[in-house]
C-alpha positions as CSV (number, residue, x, y, z in Angstrom):
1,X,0.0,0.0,0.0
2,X,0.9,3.4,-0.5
3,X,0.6,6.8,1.8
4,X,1.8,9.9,2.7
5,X,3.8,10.6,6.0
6,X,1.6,13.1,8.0
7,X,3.9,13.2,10.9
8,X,7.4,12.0,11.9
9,X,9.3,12.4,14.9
10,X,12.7,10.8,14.0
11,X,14.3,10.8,18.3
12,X,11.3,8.4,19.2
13,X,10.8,6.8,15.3
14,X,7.4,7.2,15.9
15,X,5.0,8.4,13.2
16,X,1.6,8.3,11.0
17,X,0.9,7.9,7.4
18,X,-2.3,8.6,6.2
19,X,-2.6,5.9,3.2
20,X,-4.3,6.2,0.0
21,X,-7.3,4.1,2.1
22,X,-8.1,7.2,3.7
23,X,-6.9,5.4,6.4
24,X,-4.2,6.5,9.5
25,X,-1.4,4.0,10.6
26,X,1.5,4.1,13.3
27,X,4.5,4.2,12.4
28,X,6.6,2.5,15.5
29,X,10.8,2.2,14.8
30,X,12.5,3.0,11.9
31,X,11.8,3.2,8.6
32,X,13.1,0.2,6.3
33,X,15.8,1.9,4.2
34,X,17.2,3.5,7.3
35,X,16.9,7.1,5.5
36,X,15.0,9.1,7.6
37,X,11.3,10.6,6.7
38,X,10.1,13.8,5.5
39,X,7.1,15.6,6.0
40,X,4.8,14.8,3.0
41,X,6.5,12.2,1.4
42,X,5.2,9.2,-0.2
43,X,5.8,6.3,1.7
44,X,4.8,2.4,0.7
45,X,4.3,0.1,3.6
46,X,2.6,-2.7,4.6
47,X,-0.8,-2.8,6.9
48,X,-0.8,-4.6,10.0
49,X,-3.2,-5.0,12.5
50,X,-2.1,-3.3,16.1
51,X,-2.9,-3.0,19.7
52,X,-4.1,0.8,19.7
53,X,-4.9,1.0,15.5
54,X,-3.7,-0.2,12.4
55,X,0.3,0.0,12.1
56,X,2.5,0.7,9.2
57,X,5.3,-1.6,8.7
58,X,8.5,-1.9,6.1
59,X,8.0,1.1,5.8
60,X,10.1,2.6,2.5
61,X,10.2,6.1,0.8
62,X,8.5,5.8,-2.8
63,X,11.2,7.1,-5.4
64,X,11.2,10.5,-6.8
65,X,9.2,12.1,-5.0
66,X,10.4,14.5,-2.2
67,X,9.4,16.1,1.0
68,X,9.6,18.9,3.2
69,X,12.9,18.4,5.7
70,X,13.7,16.1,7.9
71,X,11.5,16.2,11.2
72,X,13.5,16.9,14.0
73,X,10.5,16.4,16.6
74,X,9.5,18.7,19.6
75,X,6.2,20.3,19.3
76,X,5.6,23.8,17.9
């Protein structure tokens, strides 16, 4: 499945992805390739079922397309 990362804070590697469902999933850990997440970017991943919602998991940038920076967490 495909989404797009709605929120990432890389010091805890926790995150959501809203996914081309409509749907929100977790992101817990980090992502597959090990190169860390932007804001906005379009993410493939695959659906699992979890405790507290839907989860996100293998979770790998789709190519070519970019994001805003890297999220360095904290809130605004």
């Amino acid at each position: 499945m495909t989404g797009r990362l709605r929120f990432y804070d890389a010091p805890t590697a926790w995150g959501v992805v809203l996914g081309d469902d409509g749907q929100l999933y977790m992101i817990q850990g980090q992502p597959a390739s090990g190169v860390p997440l932007r804001l906005g970017e379009r993410v493939r991943f695959e659906p699992a079922p979890g405790p507290g919602g839907p989860r996100a998991t293998g979770v790998q940038r789709v190519d070519g397309v970019k994001g805003a920076p890297p999220t360095t967490g904290g809130s605004r």
